[in-house]
VEXLO-196224 format. One record per residue (C-alpha): residue in three letters; x, y, z. Coordinates in Angstrom, 2 decimals, always signed. Layout:
// residues N
{res ALA	x X	y Y	z Z}
...
***
This chain:
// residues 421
{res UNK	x +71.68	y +397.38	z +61.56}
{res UNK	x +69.92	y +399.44	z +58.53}
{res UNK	x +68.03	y +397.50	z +56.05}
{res UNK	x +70.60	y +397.82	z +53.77}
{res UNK	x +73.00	y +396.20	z +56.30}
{res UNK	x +70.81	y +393.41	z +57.05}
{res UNK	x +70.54	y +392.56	z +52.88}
{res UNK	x +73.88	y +393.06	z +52.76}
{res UNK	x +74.53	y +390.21	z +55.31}
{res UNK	x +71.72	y +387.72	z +53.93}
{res UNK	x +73.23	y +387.86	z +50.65}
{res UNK	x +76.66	y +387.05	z +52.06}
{res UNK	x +75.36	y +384.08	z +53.96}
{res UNK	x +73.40	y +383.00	z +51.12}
{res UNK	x +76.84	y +382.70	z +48.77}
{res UNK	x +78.50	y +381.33	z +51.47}
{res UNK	x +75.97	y +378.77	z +52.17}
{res UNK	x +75.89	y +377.46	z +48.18}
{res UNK	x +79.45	y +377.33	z +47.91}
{res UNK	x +79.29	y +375.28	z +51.71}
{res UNK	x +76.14	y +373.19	z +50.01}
{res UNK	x +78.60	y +372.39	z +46.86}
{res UNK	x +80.92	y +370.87	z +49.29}
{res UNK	x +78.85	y +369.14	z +51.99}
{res UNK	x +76.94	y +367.40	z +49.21}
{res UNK	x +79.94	y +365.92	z +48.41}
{res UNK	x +81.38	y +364.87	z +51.79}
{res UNK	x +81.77	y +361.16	z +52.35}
{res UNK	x +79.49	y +359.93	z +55.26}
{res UNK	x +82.56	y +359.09	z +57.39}
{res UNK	x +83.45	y +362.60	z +57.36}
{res UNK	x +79.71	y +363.98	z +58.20}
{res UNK	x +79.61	y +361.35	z +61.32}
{res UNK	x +83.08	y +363.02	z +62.38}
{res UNK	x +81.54	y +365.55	z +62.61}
{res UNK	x +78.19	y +365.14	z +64.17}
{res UNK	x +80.12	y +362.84	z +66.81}
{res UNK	x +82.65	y +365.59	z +67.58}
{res UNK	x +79.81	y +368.22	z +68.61}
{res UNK	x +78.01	y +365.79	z +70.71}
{res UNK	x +81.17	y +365.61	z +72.37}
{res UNK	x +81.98	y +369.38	z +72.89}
{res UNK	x +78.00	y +370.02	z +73.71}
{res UNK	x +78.52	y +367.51	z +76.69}
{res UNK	x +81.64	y +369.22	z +77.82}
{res UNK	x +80.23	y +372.52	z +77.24}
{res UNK	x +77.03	y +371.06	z +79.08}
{res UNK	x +77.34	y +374.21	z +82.32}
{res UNK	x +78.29	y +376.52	z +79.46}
{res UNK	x +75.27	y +376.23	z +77.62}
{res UNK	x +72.85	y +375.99	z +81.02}
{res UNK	x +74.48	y +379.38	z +82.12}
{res UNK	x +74.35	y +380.83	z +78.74}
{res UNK	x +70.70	y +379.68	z +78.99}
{res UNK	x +69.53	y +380.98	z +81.94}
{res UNK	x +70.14	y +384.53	z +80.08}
{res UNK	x +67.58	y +383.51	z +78.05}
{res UNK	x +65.10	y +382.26	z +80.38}
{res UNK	x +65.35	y +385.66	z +82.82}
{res UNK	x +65.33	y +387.46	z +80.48}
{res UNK	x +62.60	y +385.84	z +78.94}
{res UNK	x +60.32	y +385.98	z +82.20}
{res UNK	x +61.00	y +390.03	z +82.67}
{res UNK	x +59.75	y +390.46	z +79.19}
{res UNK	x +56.11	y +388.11	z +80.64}
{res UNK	x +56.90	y +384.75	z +78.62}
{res UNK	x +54.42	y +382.37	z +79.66}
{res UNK	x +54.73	y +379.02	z +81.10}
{res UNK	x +54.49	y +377.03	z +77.73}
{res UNK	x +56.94	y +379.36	z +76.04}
{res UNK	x +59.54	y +379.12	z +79.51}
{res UNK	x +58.88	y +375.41	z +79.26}
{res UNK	x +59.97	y +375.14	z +75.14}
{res UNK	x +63.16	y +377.45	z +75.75}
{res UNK	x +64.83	y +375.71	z +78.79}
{res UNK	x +67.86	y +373.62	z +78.15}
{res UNK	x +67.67	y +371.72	z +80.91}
{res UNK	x +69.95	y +368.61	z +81.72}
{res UNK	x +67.78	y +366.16	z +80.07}
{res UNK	x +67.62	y +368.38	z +77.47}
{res UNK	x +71.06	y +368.91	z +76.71}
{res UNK	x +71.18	y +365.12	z +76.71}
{res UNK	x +68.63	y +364.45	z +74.58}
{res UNK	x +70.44	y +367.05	z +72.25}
{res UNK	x +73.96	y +364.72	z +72.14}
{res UNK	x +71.55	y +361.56	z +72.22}
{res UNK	x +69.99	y +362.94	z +68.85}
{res UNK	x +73.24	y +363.69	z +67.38}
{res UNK	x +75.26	y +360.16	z +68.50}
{res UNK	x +71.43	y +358.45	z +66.51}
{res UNK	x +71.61	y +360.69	z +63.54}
{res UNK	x +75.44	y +360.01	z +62.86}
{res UNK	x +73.97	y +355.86	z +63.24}
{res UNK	x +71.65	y +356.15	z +60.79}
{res UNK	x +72.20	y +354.90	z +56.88}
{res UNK	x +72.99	y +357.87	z +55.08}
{res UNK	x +70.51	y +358.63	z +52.44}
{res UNK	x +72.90	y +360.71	z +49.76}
{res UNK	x +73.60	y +358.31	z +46.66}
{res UNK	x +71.40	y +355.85	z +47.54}
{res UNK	x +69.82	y +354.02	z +44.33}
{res UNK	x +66.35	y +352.47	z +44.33}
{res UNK	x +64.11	y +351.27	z +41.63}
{res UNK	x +66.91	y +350.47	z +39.23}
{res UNK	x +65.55	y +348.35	z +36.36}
{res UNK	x +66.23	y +347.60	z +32.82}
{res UNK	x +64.03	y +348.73	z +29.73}
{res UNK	x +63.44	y +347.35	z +26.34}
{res UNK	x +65.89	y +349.47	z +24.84}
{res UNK	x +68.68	y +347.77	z +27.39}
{res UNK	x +69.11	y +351.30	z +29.59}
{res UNK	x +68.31	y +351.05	z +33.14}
{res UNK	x +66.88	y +353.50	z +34.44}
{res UNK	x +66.54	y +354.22	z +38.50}
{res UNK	x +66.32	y +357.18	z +41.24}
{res UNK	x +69.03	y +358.62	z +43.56}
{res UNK	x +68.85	y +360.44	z +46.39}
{res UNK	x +70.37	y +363.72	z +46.47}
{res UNK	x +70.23	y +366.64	z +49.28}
{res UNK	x +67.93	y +369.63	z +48.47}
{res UNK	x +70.82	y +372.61	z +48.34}
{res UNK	x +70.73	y +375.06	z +50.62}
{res UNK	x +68.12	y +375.23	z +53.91}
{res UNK	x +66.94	y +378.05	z +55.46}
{res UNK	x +65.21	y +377.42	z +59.08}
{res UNK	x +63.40	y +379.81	z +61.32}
{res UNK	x +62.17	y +379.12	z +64.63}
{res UNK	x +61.19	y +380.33	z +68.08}
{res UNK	x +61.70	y +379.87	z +71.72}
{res UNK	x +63.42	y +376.02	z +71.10}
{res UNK	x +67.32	y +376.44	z +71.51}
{res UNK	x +67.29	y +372.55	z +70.75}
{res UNK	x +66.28	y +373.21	z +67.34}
{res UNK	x +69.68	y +374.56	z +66.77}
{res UNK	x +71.56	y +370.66	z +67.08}
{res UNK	x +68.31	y +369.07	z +65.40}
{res UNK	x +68.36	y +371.46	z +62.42}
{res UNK	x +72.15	y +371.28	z +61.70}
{res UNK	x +72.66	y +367.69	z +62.54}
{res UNK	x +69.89	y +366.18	z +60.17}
{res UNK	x +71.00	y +368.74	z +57.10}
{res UNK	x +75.03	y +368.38	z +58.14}
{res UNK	x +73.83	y +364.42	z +57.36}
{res UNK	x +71.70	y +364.71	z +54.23}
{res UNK	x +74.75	y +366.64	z +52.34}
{res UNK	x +72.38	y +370.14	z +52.99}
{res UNK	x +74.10	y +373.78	z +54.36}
{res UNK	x +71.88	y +375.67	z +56.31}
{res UNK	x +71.36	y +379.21	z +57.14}
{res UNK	x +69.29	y +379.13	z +61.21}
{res UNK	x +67.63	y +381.82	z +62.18}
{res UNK	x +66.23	y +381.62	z +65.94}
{res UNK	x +64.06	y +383.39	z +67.96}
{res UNK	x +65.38	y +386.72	z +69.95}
{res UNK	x +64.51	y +385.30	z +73.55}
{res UNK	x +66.92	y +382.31	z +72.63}
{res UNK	x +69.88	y +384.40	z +71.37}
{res UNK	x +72.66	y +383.46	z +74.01}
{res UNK	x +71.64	y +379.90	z +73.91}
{res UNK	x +71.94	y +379.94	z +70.24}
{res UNK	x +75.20	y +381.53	z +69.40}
{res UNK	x +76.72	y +378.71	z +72.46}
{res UNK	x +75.18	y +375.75	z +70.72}
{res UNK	x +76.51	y +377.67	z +67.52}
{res UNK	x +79.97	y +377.34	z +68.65}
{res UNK	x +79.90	y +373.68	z +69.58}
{res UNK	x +78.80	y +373.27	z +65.89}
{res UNK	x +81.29	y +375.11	z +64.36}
{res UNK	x +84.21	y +373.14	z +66.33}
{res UNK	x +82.75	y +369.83	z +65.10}
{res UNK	x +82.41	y +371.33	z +61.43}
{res UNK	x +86.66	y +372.14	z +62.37}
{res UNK	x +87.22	y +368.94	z +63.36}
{res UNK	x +85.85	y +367.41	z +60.55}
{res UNK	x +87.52	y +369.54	z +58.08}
{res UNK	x +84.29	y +370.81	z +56.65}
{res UNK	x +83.55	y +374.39	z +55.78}
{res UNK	x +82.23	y +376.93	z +58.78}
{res UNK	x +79.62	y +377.37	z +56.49}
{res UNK	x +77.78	y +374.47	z +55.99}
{res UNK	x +75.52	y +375.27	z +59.38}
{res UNK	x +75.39	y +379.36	z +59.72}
{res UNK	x +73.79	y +381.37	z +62.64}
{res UNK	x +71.97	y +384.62	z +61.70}
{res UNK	x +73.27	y +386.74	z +64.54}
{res UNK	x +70.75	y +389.72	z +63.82}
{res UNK	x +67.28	y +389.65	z +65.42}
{res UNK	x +66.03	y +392.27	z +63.54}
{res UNK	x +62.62	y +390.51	z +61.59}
{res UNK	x +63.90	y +392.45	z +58.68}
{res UNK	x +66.24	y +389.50	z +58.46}
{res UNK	x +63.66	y +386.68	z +57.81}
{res UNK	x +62.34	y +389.02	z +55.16}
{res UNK	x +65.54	y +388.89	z +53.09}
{res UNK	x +66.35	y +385.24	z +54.38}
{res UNK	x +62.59	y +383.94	z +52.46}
{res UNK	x +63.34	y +385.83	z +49.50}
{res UNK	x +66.67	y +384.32	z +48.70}
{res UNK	x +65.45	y +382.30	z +45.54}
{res UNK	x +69.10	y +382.40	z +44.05}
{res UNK	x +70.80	y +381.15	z +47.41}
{res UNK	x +67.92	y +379.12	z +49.36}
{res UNK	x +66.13	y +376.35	z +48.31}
{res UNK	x +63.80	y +375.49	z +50.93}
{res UNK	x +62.51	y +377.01	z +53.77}
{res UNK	x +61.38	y +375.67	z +57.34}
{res UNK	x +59.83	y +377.56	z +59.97}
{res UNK	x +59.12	y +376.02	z +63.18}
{res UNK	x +57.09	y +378.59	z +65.43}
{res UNK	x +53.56	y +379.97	z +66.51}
{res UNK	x +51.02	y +380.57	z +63.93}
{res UNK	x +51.71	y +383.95	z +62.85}
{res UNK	x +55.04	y +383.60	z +62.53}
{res UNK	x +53.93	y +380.25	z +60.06}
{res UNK	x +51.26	y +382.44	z +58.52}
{res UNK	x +53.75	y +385.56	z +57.73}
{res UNK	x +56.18	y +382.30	z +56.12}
{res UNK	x +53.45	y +381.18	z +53.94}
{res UNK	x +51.99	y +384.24	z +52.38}
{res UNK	x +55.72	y +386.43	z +51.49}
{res UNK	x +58.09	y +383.41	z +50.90}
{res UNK	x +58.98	y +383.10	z +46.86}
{res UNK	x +60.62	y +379.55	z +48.54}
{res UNK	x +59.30	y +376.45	z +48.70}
{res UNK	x +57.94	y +376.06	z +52.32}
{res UNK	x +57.84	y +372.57	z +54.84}
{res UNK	x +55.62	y +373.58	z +57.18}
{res UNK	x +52.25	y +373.09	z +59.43}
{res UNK	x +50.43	y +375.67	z +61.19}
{res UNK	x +48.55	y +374.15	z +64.11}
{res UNK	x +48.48	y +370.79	z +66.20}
{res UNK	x +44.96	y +370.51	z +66.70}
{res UNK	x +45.39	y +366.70	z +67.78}
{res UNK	x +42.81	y +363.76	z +68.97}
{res UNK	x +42.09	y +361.11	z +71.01}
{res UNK	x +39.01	y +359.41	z +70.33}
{res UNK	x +38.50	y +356.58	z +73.13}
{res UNK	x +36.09	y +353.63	z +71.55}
{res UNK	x +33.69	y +351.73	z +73.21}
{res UNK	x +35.68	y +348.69	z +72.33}
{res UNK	x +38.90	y +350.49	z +74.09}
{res UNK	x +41.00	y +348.83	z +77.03}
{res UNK	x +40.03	y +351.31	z +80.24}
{res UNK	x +43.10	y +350.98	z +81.60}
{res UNK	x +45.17	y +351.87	z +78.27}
{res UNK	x +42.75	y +354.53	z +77.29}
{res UNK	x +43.06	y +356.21	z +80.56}
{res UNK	x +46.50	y +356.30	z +81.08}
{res UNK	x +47.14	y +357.35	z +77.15}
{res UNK	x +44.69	y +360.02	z +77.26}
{res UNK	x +46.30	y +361.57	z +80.00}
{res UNK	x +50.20	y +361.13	z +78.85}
{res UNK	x +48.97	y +362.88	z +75.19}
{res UNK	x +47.38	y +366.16	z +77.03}
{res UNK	x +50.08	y +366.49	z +80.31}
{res UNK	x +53.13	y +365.31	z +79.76}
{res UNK	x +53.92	y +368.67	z +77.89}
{res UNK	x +51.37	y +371.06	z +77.43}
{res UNK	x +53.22	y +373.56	z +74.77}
{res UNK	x +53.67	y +370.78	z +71.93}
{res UNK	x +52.23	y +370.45	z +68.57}
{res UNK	x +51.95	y +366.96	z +69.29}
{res UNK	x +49.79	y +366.83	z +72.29}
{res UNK	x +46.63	y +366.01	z +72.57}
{res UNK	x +43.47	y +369.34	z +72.63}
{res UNK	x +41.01	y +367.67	z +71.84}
{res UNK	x +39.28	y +363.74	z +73.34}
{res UNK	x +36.65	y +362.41	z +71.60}
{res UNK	x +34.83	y +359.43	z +73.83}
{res UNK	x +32.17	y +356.98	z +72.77}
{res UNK	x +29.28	y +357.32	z +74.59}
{res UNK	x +29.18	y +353.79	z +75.42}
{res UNK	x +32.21	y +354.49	z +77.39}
{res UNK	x +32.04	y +357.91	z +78.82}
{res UNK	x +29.98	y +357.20	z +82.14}
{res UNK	x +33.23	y +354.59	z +82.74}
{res UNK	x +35.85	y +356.37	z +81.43}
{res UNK	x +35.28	y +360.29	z +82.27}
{res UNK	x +35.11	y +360.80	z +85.86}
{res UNK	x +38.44	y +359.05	z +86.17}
{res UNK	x +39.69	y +360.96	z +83.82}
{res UNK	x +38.55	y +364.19	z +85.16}
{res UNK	x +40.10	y +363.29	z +88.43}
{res UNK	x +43.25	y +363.22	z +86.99}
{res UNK	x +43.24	y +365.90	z +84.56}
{res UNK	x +41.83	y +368.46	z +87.52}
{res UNK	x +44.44	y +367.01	z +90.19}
{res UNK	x +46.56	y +368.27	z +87.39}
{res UNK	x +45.08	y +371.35	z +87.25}
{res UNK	x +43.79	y +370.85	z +83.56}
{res UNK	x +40.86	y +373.10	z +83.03}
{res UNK	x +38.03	y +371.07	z +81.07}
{res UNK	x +35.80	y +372.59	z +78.48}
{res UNK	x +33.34	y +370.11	z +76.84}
{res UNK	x +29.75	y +369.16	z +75.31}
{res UNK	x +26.58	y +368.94	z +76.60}
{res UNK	x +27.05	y +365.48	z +77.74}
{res UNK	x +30.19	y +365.51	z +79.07}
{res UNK	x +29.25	y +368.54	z +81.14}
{res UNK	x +26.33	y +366.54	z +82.65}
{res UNK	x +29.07	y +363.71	z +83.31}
{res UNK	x +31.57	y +365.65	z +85.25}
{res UNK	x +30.46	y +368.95	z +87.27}
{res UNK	x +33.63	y +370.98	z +87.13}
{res UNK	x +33.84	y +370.75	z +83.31}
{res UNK	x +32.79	y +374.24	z +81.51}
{res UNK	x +30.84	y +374.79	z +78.37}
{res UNK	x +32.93	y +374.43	z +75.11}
{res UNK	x +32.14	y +376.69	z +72.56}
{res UNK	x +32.60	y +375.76	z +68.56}
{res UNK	x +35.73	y +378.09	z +68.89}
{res UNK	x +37.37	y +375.67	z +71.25}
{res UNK	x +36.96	y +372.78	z +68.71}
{res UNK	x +39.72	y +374.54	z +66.58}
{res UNK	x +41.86	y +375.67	z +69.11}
{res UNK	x +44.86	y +374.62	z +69.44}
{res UNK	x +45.68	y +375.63	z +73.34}
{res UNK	x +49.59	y +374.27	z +73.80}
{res UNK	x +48.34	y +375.04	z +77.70}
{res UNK	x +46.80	y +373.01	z +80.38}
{res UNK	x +42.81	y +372.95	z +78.85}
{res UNK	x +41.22	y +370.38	z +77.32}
{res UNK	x +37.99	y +370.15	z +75.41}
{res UNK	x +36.12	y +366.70	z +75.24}
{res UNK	x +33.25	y +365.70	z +73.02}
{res UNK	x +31.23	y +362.68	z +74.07}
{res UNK	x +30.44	y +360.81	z +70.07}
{res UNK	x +27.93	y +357.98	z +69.33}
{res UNK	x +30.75	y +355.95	z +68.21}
{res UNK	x +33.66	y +355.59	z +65.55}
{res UNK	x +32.02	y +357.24	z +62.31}
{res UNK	x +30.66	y +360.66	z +64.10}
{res UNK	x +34.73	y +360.35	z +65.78}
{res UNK	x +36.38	y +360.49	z +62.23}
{res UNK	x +33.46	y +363.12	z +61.08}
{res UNK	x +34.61	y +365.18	z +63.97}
{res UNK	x +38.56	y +364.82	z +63.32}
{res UNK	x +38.12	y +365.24	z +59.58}
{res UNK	x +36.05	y +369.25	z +60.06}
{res UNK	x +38.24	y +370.40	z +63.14}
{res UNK	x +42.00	y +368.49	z +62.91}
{res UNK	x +44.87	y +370.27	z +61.58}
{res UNK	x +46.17	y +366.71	z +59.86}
{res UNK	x +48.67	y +366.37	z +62.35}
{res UNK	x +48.41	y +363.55	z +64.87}
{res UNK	x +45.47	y +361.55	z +65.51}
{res UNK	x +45.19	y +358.28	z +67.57}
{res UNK	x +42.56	y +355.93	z +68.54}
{res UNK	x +42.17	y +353.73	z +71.47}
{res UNK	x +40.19	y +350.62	z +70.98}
{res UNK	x +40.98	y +346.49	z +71.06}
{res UNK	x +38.67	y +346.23	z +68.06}
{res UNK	x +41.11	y +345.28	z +64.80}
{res UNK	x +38.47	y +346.34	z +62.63}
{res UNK	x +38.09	y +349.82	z +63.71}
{res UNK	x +41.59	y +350.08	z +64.42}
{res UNK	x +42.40	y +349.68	z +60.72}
{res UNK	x +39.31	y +352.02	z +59.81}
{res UNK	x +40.26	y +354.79	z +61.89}
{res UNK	x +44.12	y +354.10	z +60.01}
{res UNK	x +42.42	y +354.33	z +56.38}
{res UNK	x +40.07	y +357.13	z +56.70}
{res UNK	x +41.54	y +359.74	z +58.83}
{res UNK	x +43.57	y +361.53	z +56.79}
{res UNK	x +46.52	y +363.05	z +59.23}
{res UNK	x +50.58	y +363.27	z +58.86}
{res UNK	x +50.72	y +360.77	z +61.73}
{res UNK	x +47.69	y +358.32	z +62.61}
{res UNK	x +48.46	y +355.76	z +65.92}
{res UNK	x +46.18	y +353.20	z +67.38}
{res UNK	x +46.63	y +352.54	z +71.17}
{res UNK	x +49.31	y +355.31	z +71.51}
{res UNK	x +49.94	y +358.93	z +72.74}
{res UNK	x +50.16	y +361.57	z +70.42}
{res UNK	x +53.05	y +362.90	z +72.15}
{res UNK	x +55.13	y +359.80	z +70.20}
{res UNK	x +54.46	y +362.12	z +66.94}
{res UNK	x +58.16	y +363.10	z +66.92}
{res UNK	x +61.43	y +362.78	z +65.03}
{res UNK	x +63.67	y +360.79	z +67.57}
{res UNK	x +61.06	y +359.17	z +68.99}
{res UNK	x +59.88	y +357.62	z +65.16}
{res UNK	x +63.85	y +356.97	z +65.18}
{res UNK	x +64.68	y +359.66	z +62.92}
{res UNK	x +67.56	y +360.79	z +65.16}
{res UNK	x +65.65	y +364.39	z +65.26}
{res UNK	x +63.28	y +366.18	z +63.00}
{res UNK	x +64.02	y +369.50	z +61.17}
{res UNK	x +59.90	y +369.84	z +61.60}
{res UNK	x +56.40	y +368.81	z +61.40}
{res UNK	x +55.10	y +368.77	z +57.95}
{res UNK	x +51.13	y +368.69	z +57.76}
{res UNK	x +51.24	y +369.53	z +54.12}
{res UNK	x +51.18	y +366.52	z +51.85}
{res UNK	x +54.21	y +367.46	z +48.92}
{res UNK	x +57.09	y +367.55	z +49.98}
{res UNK	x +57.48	y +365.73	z +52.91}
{res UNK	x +54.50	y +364.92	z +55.43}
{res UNK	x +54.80	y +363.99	z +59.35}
{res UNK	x +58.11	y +364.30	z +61.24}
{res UNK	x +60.80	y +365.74	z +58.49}
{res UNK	x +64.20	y +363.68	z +59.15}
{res UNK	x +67.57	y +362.90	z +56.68}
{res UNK	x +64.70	y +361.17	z +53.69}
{res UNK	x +62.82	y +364.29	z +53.90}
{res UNK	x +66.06	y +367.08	z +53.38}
{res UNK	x +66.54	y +364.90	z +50.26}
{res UNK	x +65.30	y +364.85	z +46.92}
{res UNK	x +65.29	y +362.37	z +43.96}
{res UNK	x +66.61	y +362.35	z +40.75}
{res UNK	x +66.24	y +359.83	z +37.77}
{res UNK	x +69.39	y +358.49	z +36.05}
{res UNK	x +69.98	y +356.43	z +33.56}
{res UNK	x +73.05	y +353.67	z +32.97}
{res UNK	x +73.70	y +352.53	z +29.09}
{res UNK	x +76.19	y +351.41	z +27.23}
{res UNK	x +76.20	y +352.94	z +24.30}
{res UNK	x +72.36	y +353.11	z +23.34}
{res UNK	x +70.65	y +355.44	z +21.13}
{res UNK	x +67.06	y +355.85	z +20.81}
{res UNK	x +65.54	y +355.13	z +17.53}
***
């Protein structure tokens, strides 16, 4: 496609998608559950469909050298494609935020004045490698009253336009616009030029992706963006920690997936605790062949542990390597977090209330957990049904962006007949 082409094709989504938002925003929630139910349903009969259409993607993928991590984020395996229809069945269970009134209260001049929830417009998403992202973007704006214009990643292109379909039945079935979730067939990057530019069609814009692709978002969108840029995430053990909880979380939050914003790059351990704590844990990290980079100390602690540099401190690695940082206790733990965390996740392990509620106050993170793995920092798992994205920033939304955070408020006011004097 030429340039032109490509505009050409934005623009026409972009009308379509505000005349789809015009109508979605007005759908009853009956009608939106139809519909999300419906492509659970056709997902999980499509189920071999989409694992053939995926394994396209994935060969493809490893001729053109995608590493492990990427493989790993772009499979749609079984439990997968189950979680997909799980996320769906929750989303169409949840209370649906559109028209909802809070705060409604009377004034002196006998008004009452409140807020109501209303859907942003029109939502335009760009992401990589994730095919899932497809279900979870269109099911939580199909659900807050939103249309959305998707635009995925290359290497996911066959698993994309299947998923695509599935939505577009359910949309049928519903009797809701094709429009209201549209696929941007082109991979051409020319396309995610026009797509951040559209102030007159788009209203917000999501990207879910590596850094540069996050960075390129930032710095040439005229849109609103929902973003965050790295998962730099902690663990700090305390010496007041259970051994047998800290152990068993620190290892779940670094390798239970290695190419998620949500898990863990970075322990912190109290020095009280280390000598207990760390050769266990290097056991199992190593058995799992985690390569360990870490301080002075803990490099005197466990043998096969390498040097980390103050690069490593701000690295976000999405791979199997680790960097740990032996601390005198709590206060040099939240120093540390607050000069090298992104402000995504952060937990603390420790049976000491106190702390526990200090480390919850003062670090200053979209998601902060006490005697929990990181890896928890997600949508369905905070019972959001699915999550259109991490936000790290602090306006609009912040943490895990579900149905409350695709809406907006607006005041309104009830009289009867008042005028202001």
């Amino acid at each position: 496609m030429t340039p032109l082409d490509i505009k050409d094709t934005m623009q026409r989504l972009g009308s379509q998608a505000r005349a789809a938002a015009i109508a979605i925003s007005k759908a009853e929630s009956g009608q939106k559950n139809t519909a999300l139910l419906a492509v659970a349903e056709i997902i999980g009969q499509r189920a071999g469909q989409l694992a053939e259409e995926n394994q396209k993607d994935l060969q493809t993928g490893r001729e053109n050298g995608l590493d492990a991590a990427s493989l790993d984020r772009l499979a749609l395996t079984p439990k997968a494609i189950q979680t997909m229809i799980d996320g769906l069945k929750q989303v169409a269970a949840l209370p649906d935020p559109v028209g909802e009134i809070t705060a409604l209260s009377y004034r002196p001049s006998g008004i009452q004045v409140g807020q109501m929830r209303v859907p942003l417009g029109v939502i335009g998403i760009i992401y990589e490698s994730r095919p899932n992202v497809t279900v979870d973007a269109a099911a939580l704006c199909l659900k807050s009253g939103n249309a959305c214009i998707l635009r995925g990643g290359s290497e996911a292109i066959h698993s994309n336009q299947a998923i695509a379909a599935c939505i577009t039945q359910g949309l049928q079935v519903a009797g809701l616009p094709d429009a209201v979730v549209q696929i941007v067939a082109t991979a051409d990057r020319a396309a995610v030029g026009a797509l951040i530019t559209m102030n007159r069609f788009v209203d917000v814009i999501v990207p879910r992706g590596g850094k540069s692709l996050i960075d390129r978002i930032s710095q040439e969108a005229t849109i609103p963006v929902i973003k965050h840029l790295d998962g730099i995430c902690h663990v700090y053990i305390d010496d007041k920690a259970d051994i047998e909880k800290a152990i068993a979380i620190a290892v779940n939050a670094k390798t239970q997936r290695y190419g998620v914003c949500n898990a863990m790059e970075t322990l912190l351990v109290a020095e009280g605790v280390a000598a207990t704590v760390l050769p266990e844990l290097a056991r199992q990290y190593l058995d799992k062949g985690v390569e360990l980079r870490g301080c002075g100390k803990t490099c005197s602690l466990i043998p096969e542990c390498h040097r980390a540099t103050e690069e490593d401190w701000h690295t976000e690695y999405l791979a199997p390597i680790l960097s740990i940082r032996i601390v005198a206790g709590l206060d040099e733990a939240i120093a540390h977090i607050g000069k090298y965390s992104s402000a995504h996740t952060e937990a603390i392990v420790t049976e000491d209330y106190s702390r526990a509620r200090r480390f919850l106050r003062e670090v200053d993170s979209s998601s902060v957990m006490v005697n929990a793995s990181t890896r928890f920092a997600d949508g369905f798992e905070y019972g959001l049904g699915a999550e259109i994205g991490i936000s790290t920033d602090k306006l609009h939304a912040r943490g895990p962006v579900g149905l409350h955070g695709l809406t907006s408020l607006k005041f309104i006011v009830l009289g009867d007949g008042q005028i202001r004097e």
